[in-house]
Each structure stands twice: as structure tokens, then as C-alpha cells.
N, C-alpha and C positions, 0 to 999 in steps of 0.2 A: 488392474486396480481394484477388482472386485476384492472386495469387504477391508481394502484399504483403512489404514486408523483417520483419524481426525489427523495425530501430527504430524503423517504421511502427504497431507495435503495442505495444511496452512500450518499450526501450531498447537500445544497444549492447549483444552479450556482454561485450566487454571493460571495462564497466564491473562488471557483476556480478566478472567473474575478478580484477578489479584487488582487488577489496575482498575476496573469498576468498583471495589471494592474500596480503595484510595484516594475515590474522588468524596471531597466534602459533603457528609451528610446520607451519603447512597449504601443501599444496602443491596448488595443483587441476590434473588431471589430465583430466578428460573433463568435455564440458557438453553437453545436454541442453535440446531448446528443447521442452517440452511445454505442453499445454492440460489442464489438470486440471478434471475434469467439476465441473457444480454443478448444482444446484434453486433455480430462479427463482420464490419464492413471489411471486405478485402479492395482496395485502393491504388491505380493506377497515378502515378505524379509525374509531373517535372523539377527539375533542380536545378539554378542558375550555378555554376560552378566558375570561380573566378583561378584564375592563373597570370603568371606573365607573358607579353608579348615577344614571341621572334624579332628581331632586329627590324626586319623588311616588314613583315604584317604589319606592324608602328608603324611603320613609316608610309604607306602606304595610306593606311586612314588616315593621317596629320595630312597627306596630300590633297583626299578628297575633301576631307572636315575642314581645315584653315587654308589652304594652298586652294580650293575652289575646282581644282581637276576633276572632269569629269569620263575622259577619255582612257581607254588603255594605252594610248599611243603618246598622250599627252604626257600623264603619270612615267612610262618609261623614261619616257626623255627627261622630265623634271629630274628625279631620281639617280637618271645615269647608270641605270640596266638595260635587261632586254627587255626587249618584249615578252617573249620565254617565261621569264621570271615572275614577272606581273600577273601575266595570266596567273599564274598555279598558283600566285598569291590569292587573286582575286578568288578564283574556286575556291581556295580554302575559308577563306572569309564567308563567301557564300552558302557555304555549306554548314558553317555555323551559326548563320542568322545572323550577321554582322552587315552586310549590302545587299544589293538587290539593281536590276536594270541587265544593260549589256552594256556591249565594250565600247560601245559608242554613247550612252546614257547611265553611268554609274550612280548610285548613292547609296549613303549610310542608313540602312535601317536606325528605329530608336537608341536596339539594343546597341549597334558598330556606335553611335555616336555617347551612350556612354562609356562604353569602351572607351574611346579615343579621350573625353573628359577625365577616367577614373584610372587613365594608364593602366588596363586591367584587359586580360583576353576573357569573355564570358561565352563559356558553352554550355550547351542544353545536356541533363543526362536524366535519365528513364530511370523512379523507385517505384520499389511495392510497399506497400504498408498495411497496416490493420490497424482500424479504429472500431470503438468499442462503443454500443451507445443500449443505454437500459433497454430494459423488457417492459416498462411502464408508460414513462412519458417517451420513450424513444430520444430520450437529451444524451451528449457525450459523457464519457468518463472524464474524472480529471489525470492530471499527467501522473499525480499520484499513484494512481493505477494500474501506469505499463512500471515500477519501480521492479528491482529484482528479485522484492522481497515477498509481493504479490505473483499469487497462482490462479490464471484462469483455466477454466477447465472447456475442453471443446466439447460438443456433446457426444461423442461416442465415452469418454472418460469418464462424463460426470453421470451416463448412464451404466458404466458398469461399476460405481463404487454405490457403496449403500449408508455410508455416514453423513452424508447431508442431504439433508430434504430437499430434493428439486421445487423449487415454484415457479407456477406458471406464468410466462409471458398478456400481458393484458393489451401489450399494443403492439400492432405487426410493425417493418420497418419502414419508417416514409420516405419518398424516394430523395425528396428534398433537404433531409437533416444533413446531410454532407456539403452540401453550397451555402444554407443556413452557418453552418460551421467556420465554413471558410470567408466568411464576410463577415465573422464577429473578432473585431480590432486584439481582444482578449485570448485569440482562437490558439497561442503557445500552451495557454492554462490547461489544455486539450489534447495536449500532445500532438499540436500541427503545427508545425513551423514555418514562419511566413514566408521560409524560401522554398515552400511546396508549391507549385503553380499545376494547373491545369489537370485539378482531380477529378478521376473519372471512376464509378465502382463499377466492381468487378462479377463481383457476387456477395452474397448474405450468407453468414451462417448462423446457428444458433450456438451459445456459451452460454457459461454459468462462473459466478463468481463465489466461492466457497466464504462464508460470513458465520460469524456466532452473532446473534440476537441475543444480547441480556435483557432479562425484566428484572428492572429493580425500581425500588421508591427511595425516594429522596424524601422520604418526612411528611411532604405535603399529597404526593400524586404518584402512580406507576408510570415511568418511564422505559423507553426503550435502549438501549446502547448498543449499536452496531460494531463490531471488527471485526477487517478484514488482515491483506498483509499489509498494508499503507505502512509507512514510517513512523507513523504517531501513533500507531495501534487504533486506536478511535474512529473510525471511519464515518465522519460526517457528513458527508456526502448522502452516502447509501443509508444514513440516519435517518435523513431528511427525507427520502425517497418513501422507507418503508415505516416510518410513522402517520403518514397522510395514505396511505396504500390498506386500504381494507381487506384485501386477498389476504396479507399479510399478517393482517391484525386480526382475522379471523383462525388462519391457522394457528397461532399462536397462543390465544384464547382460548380455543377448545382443548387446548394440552395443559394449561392453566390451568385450567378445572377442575382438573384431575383430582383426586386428593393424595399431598405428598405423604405422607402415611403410608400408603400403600406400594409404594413405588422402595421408599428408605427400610420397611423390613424386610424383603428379601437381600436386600445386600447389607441390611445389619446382620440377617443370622448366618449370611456366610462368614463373618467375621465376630462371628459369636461377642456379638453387643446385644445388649437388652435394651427393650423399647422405654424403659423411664432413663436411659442415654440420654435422648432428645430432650432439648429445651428452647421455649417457645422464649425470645427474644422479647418480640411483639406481636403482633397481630398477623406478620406477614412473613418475619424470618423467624429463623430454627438454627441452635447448637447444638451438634451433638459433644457432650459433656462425659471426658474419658477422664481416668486417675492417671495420676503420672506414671505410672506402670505403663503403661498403654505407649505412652510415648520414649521409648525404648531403643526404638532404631534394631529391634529384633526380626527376626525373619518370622515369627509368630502370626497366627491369624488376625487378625485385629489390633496388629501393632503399627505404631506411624514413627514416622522420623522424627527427633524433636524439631527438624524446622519445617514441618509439617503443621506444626502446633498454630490457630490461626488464621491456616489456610483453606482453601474451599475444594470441598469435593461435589461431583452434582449426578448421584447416583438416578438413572434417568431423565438428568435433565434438573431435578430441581435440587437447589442448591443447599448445601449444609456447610455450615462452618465449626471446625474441627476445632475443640476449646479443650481448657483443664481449667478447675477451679483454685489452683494450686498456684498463688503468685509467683513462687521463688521458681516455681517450673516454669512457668511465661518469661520470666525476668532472664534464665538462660537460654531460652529461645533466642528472645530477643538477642542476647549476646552472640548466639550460635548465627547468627540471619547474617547480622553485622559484621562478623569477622569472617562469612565468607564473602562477604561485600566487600570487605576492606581489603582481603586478598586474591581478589579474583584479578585484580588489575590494579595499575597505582591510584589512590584515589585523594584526595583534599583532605584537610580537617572539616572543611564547609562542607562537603559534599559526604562525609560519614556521618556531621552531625545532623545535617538535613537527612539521614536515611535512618537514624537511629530514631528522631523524632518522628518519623513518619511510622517506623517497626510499634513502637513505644504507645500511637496511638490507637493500632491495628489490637498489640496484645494486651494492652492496658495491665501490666507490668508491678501496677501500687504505687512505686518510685520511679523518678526519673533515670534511666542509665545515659550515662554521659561517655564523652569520649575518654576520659582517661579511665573509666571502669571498664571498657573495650579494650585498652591498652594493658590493663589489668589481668585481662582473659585469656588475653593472646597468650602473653609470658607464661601464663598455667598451663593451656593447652601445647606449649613446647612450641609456638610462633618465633618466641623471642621479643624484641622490640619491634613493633609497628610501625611501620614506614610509612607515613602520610605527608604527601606535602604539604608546606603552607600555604 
């Protein structure tokens, strides 16, 4: 995994920046590819597993439960087996935690008497699991966490890649967070389910969970934006964690600091852009400002795709967004964005015109493009007629 990319381990930046980019009022400014430390509980469990009853096992608890028998010799004869029978019955019961005594003093344990209640045979079976609890406060992950889409990284991994910033753990593991866990009514939201019984660990290890950190401001203040692989992209969880966490807020700040100036001409003049390119937004963001030439879709040094037009690049880390002053050039973007939205899968008239409006605020286009000028595009570009449901 050494010198592994970013999208080798969770996903493009510019997917994160796109969607911080699209929240109300936020401008993202600086990103941050870090490894946020964690505690790898490895977990011994139990599992009630339910099944159906053999003939004779039923009948057998209904004798002891409602029938009052408490003998082996008794049960046979009620029954009309043998003794033979009984017995291998009873051992098997036995052996599942269902009775308890001898053949002369039988009874149903808890578990035999819901059985016999829930018409259901319950046996015990042995899982391993891994649960995941920060590097900070030492609290669990949510169930969000173990999803398919998230990568954590074990520490031999996340020590041979060098694209995210390891941070350090600030709190060792306590031995208690696991029993805490299991005695919180909520404890599914954690990825423990309540037919886990009798957890015991195993051992600790150390992981890392691969995150991009955005800094951006919202107008009034800088804020943080954490994703990871969660489903919502937003990982608010680990938001919450690493905006109260000063480790966190100090590494981050001293790469802040920096000045992005210095950082954006070396990779302008490999792409032979000149530095009056850049333009200062506001106090805090910066565009760099190409001619429609530039957005060409040529193989050229410093060329970009038109649906690049827009979008964010974050040449070490701090963030620039790729513009043209050229409305009628925005105004095709936008079309070009849309219609591979529109065909990448079937989609709504709702749900293209929700994304045309959301493209439309992103490029600020002059006019509004609507869905039947999308429809428009298509038939030029040799789509044909646009297939959108109602």
C-alpha cells in the first residue's frame, strides 16, 4: 500500500469538496486527508439461535413444564417410550441449557421454559466480532461505520501508505467501554445486537479510519467538515469528535497558515497558468480564472474538461475553484453536467430539475437552464429524445 492514492483507500477529494461545496452558504477552503486513530476490540460473544423442536424434545418439556413430571421413569411412562429414549432426550436438552438436575430431580432451566412457552428449540453458538471505539474519548463507532462503503485501516496498512496523516491516539482503551456498550438500550446503533450475550475481549488493536477534514466558512465562521466512507458522505459523528479535539485542530491550523500562494504556483507553472489566473473571491476563497480555451477537454498542459468548469481542485491541500468568465461557457457546462446526469441512469423530471438547479447555482450560468433546454442539448449532442420519467 505504500504511496497508495487517496482513491485507492476511501475516494476522490473532489467528491467530498463537490458536496461541501453544495451545502447552503459554505465555501471549502482547505482539505485535509487524515487517519483518525481508533481501538480494534477483537470480541468473544454468545448467540441465542432459535430452531424447531424434534417431536419427542417437545414433548418431553410439555411433560416436565405443564405435565408436572419430574422423573425419568415417570416421563417414560407418561409418554409411552422407553426409558432409552428419554434419557438421550434428556442429555440433549441438557447439553443445550434447556434442564438441569438428574433422573430422579428434573427441571427446566429459564432458557427450557421459554422454549417450551415460544414452541422454539434455543441453543447457544460461539461469534467473533470487532468493535471499534475512538482514539479520543474511547466511545464506539456508529453502525454507519462497519457499512461496505467504509475502509478502516489496521495499523500495519495505515503505516505503510503515506497519503493520510496518521493522528495520534489521546486516550488508551478502557477496559470497561465494552460492558458500558452492552448495557446501553441504544447498543444496535453500535453495531451490537442485542442477541450478542456474554462479551468478553479478546485483545486491542490499534486502526485508523481514513477521513478528509474540510475547512470551510459559511459566511459567518470557519468550520470543519469531516468524510469519511459513511453513506451520507458527511460523517458527523467523527465531525463532532474532531472539532472539540485540539490535537486535531492544531494540526490543521499550522497547514492553514501556510500561505496558499506558494503552494498553487508550482502546480500553476507546471500547467503553464500565470499567477494574475487567481482570483480572490473574498477574503478567504480563490478562483482560478481560465479563457474558454482552457476548457477544451484537450490533452494539453493546462487544459480541463468542460465539466471540470466549476469544480475544485486542491493543489496541496488548499482549495481552488476552476472558473471561466465566459457565461455562455458556464451555461454549457452546466448542460454538459446535466446530461450526463440525465443519462447515466433513468432519472425524474423532479430529480434533473433539482440537479440542474443546484448545477445552475454552483456555475452561475446568467439565465436559468431548464429542463426542456437539457432536452434541447441532448437532440444536438445525437442523445435523441431524453427519457425522463414523470
Amino acid at each position: 500500500m505504500n504511496g497508495a492514492s487517496a482513491e485507492a483507500i476511501l475516494y476522490a477529494q473532489a467528491r467530498a469538496l463537490e458536496h461541501a461545496a453544495a451545502l447552503p452558504g459554505m465555501r471549502p477552503l482547505r482539505i485535509h486527508a487524515l487517519a483518525f486513530p481508533l481501538h480494534a476490540a477483537e470480541l468473544s460473544a454468545t448467540i441465542e439461535e432459535r430452531g424447531p423442536f424434534d417431536l419427542l424434545d417437545r414433548y418431553v418439556g410439555l411433560a416436565i413444564a405443564e405435565g408436572g413430571f419430574t422423573r425419568l421413569v415417570d416421563i417414560a411412562a407418561f409418554l409411552g417410550v422407553t426409558e432409552h429414549m428419554v434419557d438421550r432426550v434428556l442429555r440433549f436438552l441438557g447439553g443445550i441449557g434447556h434442564l438441569e438436575g438428574t433422573a430422579e430431580a428434573l427441571s427446566l432451566t429459564e432458557r427450557g421454559l421459554r422454549a417450551v412457552r415460544d414452541d422454539r428449540r434455543y441453543t447457544e453458538k460461539q461469534e467473533r466480532l470487532r468493535l471499534y471505539f475512538d482514539g479520543v474519548r474511547c466511545e464506539p463507532l456508529r453502525t454507519a461505520h462497519y457499512a461496505r462503503g467504509v475502509r478502516v485501516l489496521d495499523r500495519e496498512a495505515a503505516y505503510a501508505q503515506r497519503t493520510f496523516r496518521l493522528l495520534p491516539e489521546t486516550c488508551g482503551f478502557r477496559p470497561g467501554a465494552v460492558e458500558e456498550l452492552a448495557r446501553r438500550p441504544d447498543r444496535s446503533a453500535y453495531d451490537l445486537p442485542d442477541e450478542l450475550l456474554g462479551l468478553a475481549v479478546l485483545e486491542v488493536g490499534r486502526a485508523f479510519l481514513p477521513c478528509y477534514a474540510i475547512r470551510a466558512h459559511d459566511g459567518r465562521r470557519l468550520r470543519t467538515l469531516v468524510y469519511s466512507g459513511v453513506a451520507e458522505l458527511r460523517d458527523r459523528h467523527l465531525e463532532e469528535i474532531i472539532e472539540s479535539w485540539p490535537t486535531a485542530a492544531n494540526v490543521m491550523e499550522s497547514a492553514d497558515s501556510e500561505q496558499p500562494r506558494d503552494h498553487f504556483a508550482e502546480w500553476m507553472r507546471e500547467r503553464d497558468i500565470r499567477p494574475r489566473a487567481l482570483s480572490w473571491i473574498d477574503h478567504h476563497s480563490v478562483r482560478l480564472v481560465l479563457p474558454p480555451s482552457r476548457y477544451s477537454g484537450a490533452r494539453d498542459k493546462g487544459a480541463f474538461s468542460l465539466a471540470m468548469l466549476g469544480s475544485y481542485v486542491a493543489p496541496r491541500g488548499h482549495v481552488l475553484q476552476l472558473w471561466c468568465d465566459d457565461a455562455a461557457t458556464r451555461a454549457r457546462a452546466v448542460l454538459d453536467r446535466a446530461l450526463a446526469y440525465a443519462t447515466a441512469t433513468r432519472r425524474t423530471v423532479a430529480e434533473v430539475a433539482e440537479f440542474l438547479d443546484r448545477v445552475c447555482r454552483q456555475l452561475e450560468p446568467g439565465t436559468a437552464v431548464t429542463v426542456d433546454d437539457l432536452r434541447r442539448h441532448a437532440r444536438q449532442a445525437g442523445y435523441g429524445a431524453l427519457d425522463l420519467a414523470e
